[in-house]
Structure formats: structure tokens, C-alpha cells
N, C-alpha and C positions, 0 to 999 in steps of 0.2 A: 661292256658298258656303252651305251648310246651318248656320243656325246653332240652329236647333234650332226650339220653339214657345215662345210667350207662355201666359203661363194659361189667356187666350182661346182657346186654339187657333191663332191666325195664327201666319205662320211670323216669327221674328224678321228682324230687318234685320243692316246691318253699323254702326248708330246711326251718330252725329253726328261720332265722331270715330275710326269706323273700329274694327280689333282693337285692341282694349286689354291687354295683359298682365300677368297678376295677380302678384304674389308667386308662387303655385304651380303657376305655368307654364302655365297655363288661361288664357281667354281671354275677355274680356266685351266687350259690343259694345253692349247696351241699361242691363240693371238695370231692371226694370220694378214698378211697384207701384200698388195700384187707389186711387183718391181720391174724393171725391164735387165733380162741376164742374156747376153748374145743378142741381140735384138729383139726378145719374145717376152710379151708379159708373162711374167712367171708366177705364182701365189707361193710363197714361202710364210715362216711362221718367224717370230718374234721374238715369242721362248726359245733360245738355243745354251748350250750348256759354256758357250763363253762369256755369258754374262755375268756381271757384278752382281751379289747380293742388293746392291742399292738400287741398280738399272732392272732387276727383275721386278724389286718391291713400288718403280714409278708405273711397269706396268701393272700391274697387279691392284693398286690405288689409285689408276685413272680411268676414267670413264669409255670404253670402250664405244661405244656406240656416240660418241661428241662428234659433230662435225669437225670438232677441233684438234681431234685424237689425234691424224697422223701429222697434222701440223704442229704442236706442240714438242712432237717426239722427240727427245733428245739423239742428235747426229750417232753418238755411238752406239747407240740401240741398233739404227739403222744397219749403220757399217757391221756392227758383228752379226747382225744376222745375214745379212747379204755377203758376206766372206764365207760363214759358214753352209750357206745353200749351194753356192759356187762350188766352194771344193767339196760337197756331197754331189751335186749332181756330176762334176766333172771323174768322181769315183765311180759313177753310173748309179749312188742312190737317190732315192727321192729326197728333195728338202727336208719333210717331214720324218721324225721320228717311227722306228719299225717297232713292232711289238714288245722284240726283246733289247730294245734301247733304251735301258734307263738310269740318268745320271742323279748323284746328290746334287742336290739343291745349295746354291752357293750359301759359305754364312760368312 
């Protein structure tokens, strides 16, 4: 499945816990945003499998494309996802989810 690019350019994935559907019928799979890890802007994803049922459903019924998107974001979104790209890249994987990585969806 095409799920389109990342800002980098690579192609995205089908992320951690697959298609996720939005309120408007759309479909998100990463949610990606750049951060600084070791000193290096790094792009990581959003979706990762520590988050809350509630913390996934703010992403997933906010407007992604708002100038007000990564400002609004609630701090623990942030924190889990930035703990969990940290200790994947420090395992030597990518942020992003690999093909056969796929968790349940919190309830």
C-alpha cells in the first residue's frame, strides 16, 4: 500500500498499529514530526505502541495539517514518542515501524 512520503522523502509505512481511521474518513498510519536526538534533527513518528487509548484518539481527531498541531500537542505524546525512537534507534532500529511490526491498538 502507498501510503504516501514523510517530509524526508521516504515512503511512509503502515506504522505500529496499522490503518488507523480518522474522524474524516482518512486514514493515518505514522503522524511523523522532527525532534533533535544526540544533536541531529531526527523525524520520528507519533503513533508508537506506548500510548494511551485517549493520547492516540487526540491524534487522530486533530487536525494535522493546523499550524497549531505541534503546538497544541499534549507533552506526553511528545515524551512517549521521543523515549521510544531513542531506545529503537539506540537498538540500531529505525524510529519507524518495520513491516512485520504490528501492535494492538490501545483500548
Amino acid at each position: 500500500m502507498d501510503y504516501g512520503k514523510r517530509p524526508d522523502g521516504q515512503a511512509k509505512g503502515a506504522g505500529f498499529f496499522g490503518e488507523l481511521k480518522r474522524p474524516d474518513g482518512e486514514i493515518s498510519t505514522e503522524i511523523s514530526m522532527g525532534v533533535g536526538i544526540d544533536g541531529k534533527e531526527t523525524l520520528i513518528p507519533l503513533i508508537v505502541p506506548t500510548l494511551t487509548k485517549s493520547e492516540l484518539n487526540y491524534l487522530l481527531k486533530s487536525d494535522v495539517k493546523s499550524k497549531t498541531f505541534y503546538e497544541k500537542m499534549p507533552e506526553s505524546i511528545i515524551n512517549k514518542a521521543v523515549d521510544h525512537a531513542v531506545s529503537r534507534i539506540q537498538a540500531n532500529k529505525s524510529p519507524f515501524a518495520g513491516k512485520d511490526e504490528v501492535y494492538e491498538v490501545p483500548k
